[in-house]
N, C-alpha and C positions, 0 to 999 in steps of 0.2 A: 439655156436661155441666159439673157445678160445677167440676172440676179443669183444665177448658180454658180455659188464662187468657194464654196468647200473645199478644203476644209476650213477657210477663213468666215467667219460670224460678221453678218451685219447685225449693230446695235442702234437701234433709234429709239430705245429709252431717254427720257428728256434727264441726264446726268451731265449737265456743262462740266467742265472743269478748266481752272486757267491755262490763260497762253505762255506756251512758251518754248524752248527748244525743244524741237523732234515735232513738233504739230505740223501736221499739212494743212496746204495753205491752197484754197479753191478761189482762181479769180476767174472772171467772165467778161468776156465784151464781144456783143452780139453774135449771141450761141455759140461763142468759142471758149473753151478755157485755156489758163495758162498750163504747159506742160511742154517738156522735149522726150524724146525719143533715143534713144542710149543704146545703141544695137540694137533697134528694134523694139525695143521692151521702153513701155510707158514708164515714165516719171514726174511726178506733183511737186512743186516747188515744197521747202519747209520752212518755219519760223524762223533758221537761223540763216537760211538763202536769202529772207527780204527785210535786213535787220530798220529800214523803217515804218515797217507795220507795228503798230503796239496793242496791249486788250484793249483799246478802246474803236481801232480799227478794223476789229474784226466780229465775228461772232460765232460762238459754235455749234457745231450742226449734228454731228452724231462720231459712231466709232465707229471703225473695224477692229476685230480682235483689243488687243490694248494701246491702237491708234489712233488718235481724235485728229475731227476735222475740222475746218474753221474755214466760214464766209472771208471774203476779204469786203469789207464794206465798198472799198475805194480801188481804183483802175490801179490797177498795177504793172509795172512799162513792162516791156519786153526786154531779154538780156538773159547773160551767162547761159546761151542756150534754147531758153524756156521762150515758147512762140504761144500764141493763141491758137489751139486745134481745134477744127471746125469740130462739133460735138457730135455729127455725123460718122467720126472716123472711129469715135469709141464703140463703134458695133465690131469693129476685127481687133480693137487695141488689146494687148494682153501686156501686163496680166487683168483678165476677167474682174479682178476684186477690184482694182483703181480704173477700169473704166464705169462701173457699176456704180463709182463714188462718186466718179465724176460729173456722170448724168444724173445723179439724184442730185447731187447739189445744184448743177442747174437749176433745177424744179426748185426747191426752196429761193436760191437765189431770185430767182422770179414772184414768188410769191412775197419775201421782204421788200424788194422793191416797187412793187405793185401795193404795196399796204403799208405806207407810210403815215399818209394821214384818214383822219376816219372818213369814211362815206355818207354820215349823218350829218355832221354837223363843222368837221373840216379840220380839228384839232390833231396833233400828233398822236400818231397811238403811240403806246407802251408795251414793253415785251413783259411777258408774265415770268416769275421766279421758280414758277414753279409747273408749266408744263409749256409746250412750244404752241406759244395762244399770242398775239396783238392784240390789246383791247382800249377803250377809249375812256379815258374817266371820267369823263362827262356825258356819254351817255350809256355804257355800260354795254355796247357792243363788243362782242367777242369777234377774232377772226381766225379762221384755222385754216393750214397748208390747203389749199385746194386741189381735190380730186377728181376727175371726172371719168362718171361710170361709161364704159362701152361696151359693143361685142367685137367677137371676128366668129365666123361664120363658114362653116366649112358644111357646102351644099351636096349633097352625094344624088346623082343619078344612076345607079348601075356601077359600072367599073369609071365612071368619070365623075372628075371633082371639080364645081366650077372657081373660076381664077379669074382675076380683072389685073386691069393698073390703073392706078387710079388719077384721077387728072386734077391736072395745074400740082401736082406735088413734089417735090425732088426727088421723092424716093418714086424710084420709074422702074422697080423689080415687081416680078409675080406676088399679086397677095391674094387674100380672101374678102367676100363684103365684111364690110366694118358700118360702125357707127354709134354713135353716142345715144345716151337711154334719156329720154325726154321726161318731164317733171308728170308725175300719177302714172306710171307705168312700168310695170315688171318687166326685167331682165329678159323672162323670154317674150313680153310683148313685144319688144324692143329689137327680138330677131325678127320675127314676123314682118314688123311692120320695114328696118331697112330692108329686106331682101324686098318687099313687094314696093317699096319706094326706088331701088336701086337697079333691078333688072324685070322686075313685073311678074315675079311668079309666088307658087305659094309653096310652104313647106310643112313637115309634119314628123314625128319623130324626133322631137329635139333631145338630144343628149348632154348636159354638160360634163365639157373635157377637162380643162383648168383654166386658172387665173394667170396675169401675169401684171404687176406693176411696171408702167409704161411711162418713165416717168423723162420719156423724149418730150412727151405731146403732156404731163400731170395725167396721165391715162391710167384707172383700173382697168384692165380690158379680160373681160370673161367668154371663154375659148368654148364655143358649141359646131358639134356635129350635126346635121339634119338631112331628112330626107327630100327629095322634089314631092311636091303633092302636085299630081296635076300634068299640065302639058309644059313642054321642056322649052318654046321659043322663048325668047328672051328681047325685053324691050328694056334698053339700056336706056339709063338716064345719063349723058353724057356730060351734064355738069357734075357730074361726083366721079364717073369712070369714065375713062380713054378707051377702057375695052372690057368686055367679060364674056368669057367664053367658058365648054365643057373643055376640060382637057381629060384623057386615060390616062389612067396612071402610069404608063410608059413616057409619056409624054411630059410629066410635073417634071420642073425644075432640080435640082440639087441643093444642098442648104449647105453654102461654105460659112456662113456666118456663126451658125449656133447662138443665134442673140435673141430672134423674137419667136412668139408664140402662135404668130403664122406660119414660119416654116416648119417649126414642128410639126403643126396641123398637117399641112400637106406632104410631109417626110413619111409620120404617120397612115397616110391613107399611099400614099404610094409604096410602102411598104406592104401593105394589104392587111394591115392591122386599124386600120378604123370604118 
């Protein structure tokens, strides 16, 4: 999956350190970041590629191994190369560790931007010194990276796994049901209720597989297996999916990406291991 990038260490312990040559430099302009392609192999602009950025134009975000990375606060042109790459393309880009980078700074980047001023009462927030917080001093609200909890859901009938696509989205490849966990509600109430929101059946046997940080969409998304309880017709809700069907496992897809933890799921069951 995108976050398995061994043997190189993601560090998102809150350790800034100043700017300055050798720092990578993550800019964005609508879900693209900047970045070119070098034979093929990804490459992130550095400190010394955009000599007018300064520390006060930037902000830092976390490491890899003994590499830090830094927001660029401000649009940074195109040139010597370096294009906007739709952040869609980092699910095949390699190496693994810098698209992994890339899309997490997305997320943050979003979330600085979206939290400039307080929601109470309208004044600038302030970054804290001492962990990755905005908070407002005048009224004492805290604000933190936003997460939001999901499932993916992998329904087992017999030798068949069901599979949708899902509508109005750009990703238009085989998934599983999905969906975001609603406020007083457990992780597996949260399967229960989209599968019977999503295609109208029921399940039983729920399994948890793994987790994975999804941090295309700010997504925790926690990976369960389950069984059909019940009768197998299926009443699609066609504002969430374009289609959901059983497929046999001869039939599942291939997973040339190796990035999310849907296809695992059904690589998994199509192996005949789940």
């Amino acid at each position: 999956m995108i976050q398995d990038i061994y043997p190189h260490v993601y560090h998102n312990e809150f350790t800034p350190v100043p700017y300055g040559p050798g720092s990578v430099v993550l800019a964005y302009e609508e879900r693209g970041v900047l970045a070119r392609f070098q034979e093929g192999t990804l490459v992130l602009p550095r400190a010394e590629e955009l000599p007018f950025l300064g520390e006060e134009d930037v902000i830092w975000l976390f490491r890899l191994d003994e590499q830090n990375f830094f927001l660029s606060r401000q649009s940074v042109p195109e040139g010597d190369g370096f294009t906007y790459v739709p952040i869609r393309h980092m699910r095949m880009a390699r190496p693994r560790s810098l698209a992994f980078a890339a899309v997490t700074g997305l997320s943050l980047c979003g979330w600085y931007h979206k939290h400039r001023l307080c929601g109470s009462c309208g004044r600038p927030l302030v970054a804290s010194t001492k962990e990755r917080m905005l908070y407002c001093p005048e009224c004492q609200i805290m604000n933190y990276p936003r997460i939001n909890p999901a499932v993916i859901v992998g329904v087992r009938h017999d030798d068949a796994l069901l599979v949708s696509v899902y509508a109005g989205r750009e990703y238009k490849n085989t998934a599983l049901l999905a969906g975001f966990a609603e406020i007083g509600e457990t992780i597996e109430e949260t399967v229960h209720r989209e599968v019977m929101e999503e295609v109208g059946i029921h399940v039983k046997n729920l399994t948890f597989y793994k987790s994975q940080p999804w941090c295309f969409t700010d997504t925790l998304l926690f990976g369960f297996f389950c069984d059909l309880d019940g009768k197998a017709d299926l009443h699609v809700d066609h504002s969430e999916l374009a289609t959901a069907q059983w497929l046999q496992r001869q039939d599942l897809p291939d997973d040339r990406e190796h990035t999310s933890l849907t296809m695992e799921m059904i690589t998994l069951f199509k192996q005949g291991k789940a």
